[in-house]
C-alpha positions in Angstrom: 3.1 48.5 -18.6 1.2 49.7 -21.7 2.6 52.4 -24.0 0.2 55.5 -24.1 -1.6 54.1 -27.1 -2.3 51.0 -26.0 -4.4 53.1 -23.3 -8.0 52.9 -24.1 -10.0 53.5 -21.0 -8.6 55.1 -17.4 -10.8 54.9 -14.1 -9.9 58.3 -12.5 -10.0 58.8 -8.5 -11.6 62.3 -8.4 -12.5 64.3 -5.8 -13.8 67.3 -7.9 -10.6 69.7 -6.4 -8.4 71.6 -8.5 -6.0 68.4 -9.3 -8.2 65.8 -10.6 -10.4 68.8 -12.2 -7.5 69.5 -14.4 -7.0 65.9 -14.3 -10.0 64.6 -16.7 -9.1 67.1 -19.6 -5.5 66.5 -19.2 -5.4 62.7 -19.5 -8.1 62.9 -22.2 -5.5 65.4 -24.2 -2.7 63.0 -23.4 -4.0 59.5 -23.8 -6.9 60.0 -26.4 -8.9 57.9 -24.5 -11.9 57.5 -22.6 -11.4 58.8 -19.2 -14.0 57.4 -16.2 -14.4 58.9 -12.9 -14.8 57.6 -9.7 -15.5 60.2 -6.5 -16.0 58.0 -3.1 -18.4 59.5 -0.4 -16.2 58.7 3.0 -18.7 61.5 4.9 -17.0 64.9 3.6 -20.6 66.5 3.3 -23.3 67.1 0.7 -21.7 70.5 -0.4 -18.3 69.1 -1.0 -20.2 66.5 -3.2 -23.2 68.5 -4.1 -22.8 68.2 -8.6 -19.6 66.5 -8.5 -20.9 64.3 -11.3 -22.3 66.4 -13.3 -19.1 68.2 -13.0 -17.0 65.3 -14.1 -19.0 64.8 -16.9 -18.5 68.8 -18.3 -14.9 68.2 -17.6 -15.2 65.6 -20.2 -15.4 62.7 -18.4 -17.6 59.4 -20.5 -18.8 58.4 -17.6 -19.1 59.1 -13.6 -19.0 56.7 -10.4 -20.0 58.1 -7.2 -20.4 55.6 -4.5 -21.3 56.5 -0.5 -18.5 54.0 1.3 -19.2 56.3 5.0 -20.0 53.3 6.6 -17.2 51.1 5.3 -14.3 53.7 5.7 -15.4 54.1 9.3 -16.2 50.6 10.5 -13.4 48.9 8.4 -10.7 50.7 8.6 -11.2 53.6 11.1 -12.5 51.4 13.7 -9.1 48.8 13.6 -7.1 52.0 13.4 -8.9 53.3 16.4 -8.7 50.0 18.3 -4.8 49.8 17.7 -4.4 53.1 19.3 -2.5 54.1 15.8 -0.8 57.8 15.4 1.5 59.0 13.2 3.6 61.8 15.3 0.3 63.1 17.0 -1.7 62.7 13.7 -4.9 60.7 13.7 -4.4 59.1 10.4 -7.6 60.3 8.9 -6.4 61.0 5.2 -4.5 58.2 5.3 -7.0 55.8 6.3 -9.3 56.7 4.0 -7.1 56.2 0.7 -7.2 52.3 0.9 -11.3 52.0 1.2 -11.1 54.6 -2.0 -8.7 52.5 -3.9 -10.3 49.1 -3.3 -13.5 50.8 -4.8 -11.3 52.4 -7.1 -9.6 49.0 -8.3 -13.0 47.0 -8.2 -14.4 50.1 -11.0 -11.6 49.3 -13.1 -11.9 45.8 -13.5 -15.7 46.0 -13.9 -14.8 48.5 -16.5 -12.2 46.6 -18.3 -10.0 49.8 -17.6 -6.4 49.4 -19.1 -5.6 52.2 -15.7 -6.7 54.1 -13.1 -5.0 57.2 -12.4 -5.4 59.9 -9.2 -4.6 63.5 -8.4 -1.9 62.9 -5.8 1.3 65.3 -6.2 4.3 63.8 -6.5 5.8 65.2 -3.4 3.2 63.9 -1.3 2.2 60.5 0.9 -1.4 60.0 -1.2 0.5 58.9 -4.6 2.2 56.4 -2.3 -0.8 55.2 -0.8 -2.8 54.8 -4.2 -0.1 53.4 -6.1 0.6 50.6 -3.1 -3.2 49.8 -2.7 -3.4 49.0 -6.7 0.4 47.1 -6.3 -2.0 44.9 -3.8 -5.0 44.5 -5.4 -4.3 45.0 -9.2 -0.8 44.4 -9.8 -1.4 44.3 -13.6 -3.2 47.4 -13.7 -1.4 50.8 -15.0 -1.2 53.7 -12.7 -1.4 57.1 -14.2 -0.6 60.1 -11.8 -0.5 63.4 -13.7 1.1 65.7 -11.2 4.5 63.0 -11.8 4.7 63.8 -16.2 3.0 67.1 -16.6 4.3 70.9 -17.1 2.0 72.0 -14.3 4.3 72.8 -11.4 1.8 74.3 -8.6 -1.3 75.2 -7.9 -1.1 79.0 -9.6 -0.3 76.5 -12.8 -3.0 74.1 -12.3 -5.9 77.0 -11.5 -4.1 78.5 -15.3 -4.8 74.8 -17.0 -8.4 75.1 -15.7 -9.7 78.4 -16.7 -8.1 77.7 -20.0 -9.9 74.6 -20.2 -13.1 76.3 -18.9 -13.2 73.5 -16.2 -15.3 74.6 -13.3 -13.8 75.4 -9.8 -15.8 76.0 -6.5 -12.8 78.3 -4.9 -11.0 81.4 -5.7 -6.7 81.6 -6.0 -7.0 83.3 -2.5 -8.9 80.0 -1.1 -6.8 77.1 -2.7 -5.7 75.7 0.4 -4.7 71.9 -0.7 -7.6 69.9 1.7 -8.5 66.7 2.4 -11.9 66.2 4.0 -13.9 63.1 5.5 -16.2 62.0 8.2 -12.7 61.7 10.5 -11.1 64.7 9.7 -10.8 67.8 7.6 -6.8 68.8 7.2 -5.3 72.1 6.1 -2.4 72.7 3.8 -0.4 75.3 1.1 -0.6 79.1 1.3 0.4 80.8 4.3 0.2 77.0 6.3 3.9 76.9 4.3 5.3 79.1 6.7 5.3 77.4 10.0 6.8 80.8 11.5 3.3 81.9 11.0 0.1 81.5 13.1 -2.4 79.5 11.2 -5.5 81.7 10.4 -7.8 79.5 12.8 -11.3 81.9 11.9 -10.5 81.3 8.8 -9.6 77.9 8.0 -11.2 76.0 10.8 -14.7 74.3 9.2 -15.6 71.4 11.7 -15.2 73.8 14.9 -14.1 76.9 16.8 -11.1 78.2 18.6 -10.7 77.6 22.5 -11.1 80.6 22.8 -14.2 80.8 21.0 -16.0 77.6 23.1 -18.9 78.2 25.2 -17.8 79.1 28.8 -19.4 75.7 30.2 -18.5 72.3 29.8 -20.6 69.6 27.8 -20.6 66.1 29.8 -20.6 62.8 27.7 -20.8 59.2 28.2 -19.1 57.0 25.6 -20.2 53.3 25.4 -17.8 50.7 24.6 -17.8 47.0 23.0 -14.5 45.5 22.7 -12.9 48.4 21.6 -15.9 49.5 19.3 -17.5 52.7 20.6 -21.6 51.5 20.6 -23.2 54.5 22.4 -23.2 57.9 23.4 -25.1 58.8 26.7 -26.6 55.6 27.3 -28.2 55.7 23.1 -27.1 52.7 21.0 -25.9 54.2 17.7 -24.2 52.8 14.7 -20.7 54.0 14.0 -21.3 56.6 11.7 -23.9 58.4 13.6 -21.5 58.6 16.5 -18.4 60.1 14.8 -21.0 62.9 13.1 -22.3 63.5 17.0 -18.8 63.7 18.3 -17.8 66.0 15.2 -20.5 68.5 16.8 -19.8 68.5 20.2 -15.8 68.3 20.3 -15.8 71.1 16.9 -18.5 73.6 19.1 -15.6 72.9 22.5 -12.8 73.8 20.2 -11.7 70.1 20.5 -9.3 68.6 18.0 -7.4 70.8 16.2 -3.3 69.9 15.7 -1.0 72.4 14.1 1.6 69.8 12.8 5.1 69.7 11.4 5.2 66.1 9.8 8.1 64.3 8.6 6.4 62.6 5.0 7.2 59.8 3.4 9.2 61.0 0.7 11.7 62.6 3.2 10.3 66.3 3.1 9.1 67.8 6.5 5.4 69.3 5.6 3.1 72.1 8.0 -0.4 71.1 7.9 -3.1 72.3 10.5 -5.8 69.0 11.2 -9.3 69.0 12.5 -10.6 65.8 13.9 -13.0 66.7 17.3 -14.5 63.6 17.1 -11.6 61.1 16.7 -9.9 62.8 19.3 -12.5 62.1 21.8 -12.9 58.7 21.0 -9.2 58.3 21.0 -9.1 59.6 24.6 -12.1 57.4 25.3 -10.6 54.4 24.2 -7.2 55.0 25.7 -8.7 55.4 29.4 -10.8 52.5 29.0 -8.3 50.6 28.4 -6.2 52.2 31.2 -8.3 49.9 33.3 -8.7 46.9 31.2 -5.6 45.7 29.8 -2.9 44.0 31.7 0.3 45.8 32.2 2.6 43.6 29.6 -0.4 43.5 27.1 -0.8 47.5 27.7 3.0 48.5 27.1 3.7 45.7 23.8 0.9 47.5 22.4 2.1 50.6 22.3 4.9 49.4 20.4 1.7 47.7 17.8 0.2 51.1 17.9 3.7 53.1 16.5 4.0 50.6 13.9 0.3 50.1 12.6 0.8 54.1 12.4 3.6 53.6 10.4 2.3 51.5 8.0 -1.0 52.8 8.1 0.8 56.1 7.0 2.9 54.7 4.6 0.0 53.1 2.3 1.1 49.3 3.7 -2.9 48.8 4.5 -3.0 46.0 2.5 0.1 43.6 3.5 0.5 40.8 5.6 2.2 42.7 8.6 -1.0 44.9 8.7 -3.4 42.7 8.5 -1.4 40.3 11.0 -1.5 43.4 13.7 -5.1 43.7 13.6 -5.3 40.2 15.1 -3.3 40.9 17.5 -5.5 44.6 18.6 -8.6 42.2 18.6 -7.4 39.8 20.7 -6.5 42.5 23.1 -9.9 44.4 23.0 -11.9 41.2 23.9 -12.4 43.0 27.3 -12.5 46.9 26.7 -16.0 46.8 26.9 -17.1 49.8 29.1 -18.7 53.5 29.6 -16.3 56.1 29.8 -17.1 60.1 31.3 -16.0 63.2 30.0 -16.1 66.7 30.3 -15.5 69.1 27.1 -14.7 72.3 27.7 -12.3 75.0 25.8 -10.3 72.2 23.9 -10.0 70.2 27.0 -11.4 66.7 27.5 -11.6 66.1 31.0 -11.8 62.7 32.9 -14.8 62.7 35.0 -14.7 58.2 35.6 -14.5 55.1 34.0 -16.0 51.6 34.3 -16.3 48.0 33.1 -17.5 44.6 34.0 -14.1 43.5 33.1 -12.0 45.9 35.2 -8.6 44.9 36.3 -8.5 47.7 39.2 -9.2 46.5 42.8 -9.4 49.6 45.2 -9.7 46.7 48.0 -5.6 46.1 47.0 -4.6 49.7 45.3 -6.6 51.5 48.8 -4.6 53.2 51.4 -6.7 52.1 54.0 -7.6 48.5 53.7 -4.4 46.2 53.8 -6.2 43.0 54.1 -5.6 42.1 50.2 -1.9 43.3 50.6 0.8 42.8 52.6 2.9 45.3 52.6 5.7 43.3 54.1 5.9 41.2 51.3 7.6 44.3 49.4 10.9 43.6 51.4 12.0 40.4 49.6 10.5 41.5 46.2 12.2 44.7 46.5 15.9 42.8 47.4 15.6 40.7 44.3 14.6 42.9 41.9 17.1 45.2 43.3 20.0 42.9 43.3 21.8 43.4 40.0 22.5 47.3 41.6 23.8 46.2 44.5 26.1 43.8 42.8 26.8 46.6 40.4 27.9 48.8 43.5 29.5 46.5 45.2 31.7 45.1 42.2 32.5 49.2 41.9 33.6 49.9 45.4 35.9 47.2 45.4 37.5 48.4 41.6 38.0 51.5 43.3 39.5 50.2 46.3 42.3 48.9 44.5 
């Protein structure tokens, strides 16, 4: 690792918040270097983006990258996670999904650059700094990583919102709104303030930004159709759409149902429990989407070992392990499973509900001709009998071997 002034040149992850605001004049004052920022577009919205590099540049960055990676966050990383059926403890992953897209960009910068180190905003008590500092283990092992919030004075956000109006850097939110947020096209999570307290109700009219309450949805249900291609959602109501364009649709019509929103305690990484409240309308519906599709499509063995693939690829997923062998080794097992969860799926939104109004495929693995009460031509039930006294003879062996123990 190079000693500070061998440090000539850091590509800065920056998001134009309060921590990498402070960020640019910090590591300038630290470093005496030449400090270049990179902000990623993963579909967070013209306004959170709206001047961010002009910004950068009057916080005193030499130079300032912003690149739109929407389509690759959600078709190369979402769309695997999706497939996988991957959660973290109810959480749809969408932070954490997005840091690896943001560091390969990130890494690629550097290197074009000739950067001696990139550096991000992450605190240290959080999952992000893991998931950076893995990403650039993987794909720069050579190349420093600089993460002010782990060697600075500033201890919290009060601190931080100090360092900036003492620096004149510019801020788009008052003390009152410095909720700690992560958006993207996926998701839009909630943290800090009164979310600390998870005695407390969230403030939902307040905080909530890609929808509404339950109680605040419209009184009468929207009805969708969701197309699927081996596990890749194609269509909405019979209309071909590329991947992006269906996330943003299903962002409006599961935030104006009041679909999608998770109050969460979650056990981090770095063995602190954390409140956070999560938005993700969309992803939930396609979650729920995918999951009854494949209800009907996979095979009961396939079905249950990959629930056990989808706990772990959240797990690493969560962890920042996008980029190892395991990983990458999961995701070719999920495709070989979604060869066949091609399909249309119905649902019903209504008052943060999504109700199931039909499935079907071309590959469907339900026969009502065996599952029907009525029709036993395809079925006979007699056959139960023997099956039923094999599978059933370890307990009566068990029983038997007990009642004569305690007839001794």
């Amino acid at each position: 690792m190079k000693q500070n002034n061998q440090i000539n040149k850091i590509v800065l992850a920056y998001s134009g918040g309060l921590d990498t605001s402070v960020c640019v004049a910090w590591l300038k004052e630290k470093y005496n270097c030449q400090v270049i920022t990179f902000s990623a577009n993963v579909g967070q919205g013209d306004e959170e983006l709206a001047g961010v590099k002009q910004k950068a540049l009057k916080s005193g960055a030499s130079k300032a990258y912003v690149l739109d990676l929407t389509q690759e966050f959600i078709e190369d990383y979402m769309w695997p996670t999706l497939k996988a059926g991957a959660k973290y403890e109810g959480y749809l992953l969408g932070t954490a999904v997005a840091r690896p897209v943001i560091a390969k960009h990130l890494v690629a910068i550097a290197k074009a650059e000739k950067a001696d180190a990139v550096a991000h905003g992450c605190t240290g008590k959080g999952n992000d700094q893991v998931r950076f500092d893995l990403a650039v283990k993987a794909l720069a092992p050579d190349l420093t990583v600089i993460a002010p919030w782990r060697q600075w004075e500033i201890t919290s956000r009060k601190d931080a919102l100090a360092y900036a109006a003492k620096h004149n850097i510019p801020l788009k939110f008052s003390a009152e709104d410095s909720y700690s947020r992560d958006r993207n096209l996926w998701h839009l999570s909630h943290e800090g303030l009164d979310l600390e307290d998870p005695g407390q109700e969230p403030k939902h009219t307040k905080l909530l930004k890609m929808g509404v309450t339950p109680q605040q949805a419209p009184d009468k249900s929207t009805a969708i159709t969701i197309s699927f291609t081996k596990g890749i959602p194609t269509a909405i109501n019979s209309q071909p759409m590329p991947g992006v364009e269906i996330v943003k649709l299903l962002n409006n019509l599961g935030g104006k149902n009041g679909i999608g929103v998770l109050d969460l305690v979650e056990n981090r990484l770095v063995g602190m429990k954390n409140h956070g409240l999560y938005e993700t309308p969309g992803g939930t519906i396609l979650y729920h989407a995918h999951s009854k599709l494949e209800s009907i499509t996979l095979d009961k063995d396939t079905a249950h070992y990959k629930q056990q693939v989808a706990l772990k690829f959240g797990e690493l997923v969560y962890n920042g392990l996008w980029f190892t062998p395991l990983r990458a080794a999961l995701s070719k097992f999920v495709d070989a499973t979604q060869q066949h969860v091609t399909g249309e799926v119905k649902l019903k939104l209504y008052k943060g509900n999504i109700i199931d109004a039909g499935v079907t495929s071309p590959y469907s693995l339900y026969d009502p001709k065996i599952a029907s009460f009525d029709d036993s031509s395809m079925y006979n039930q007699a056959d139960s009998i023997g099956f039923i006294n094999l599978f059933g003879l370890p307990i009566k062996v068990q029983a038997k071997m007990k009642g004569e123990v305690s007839d001794e």
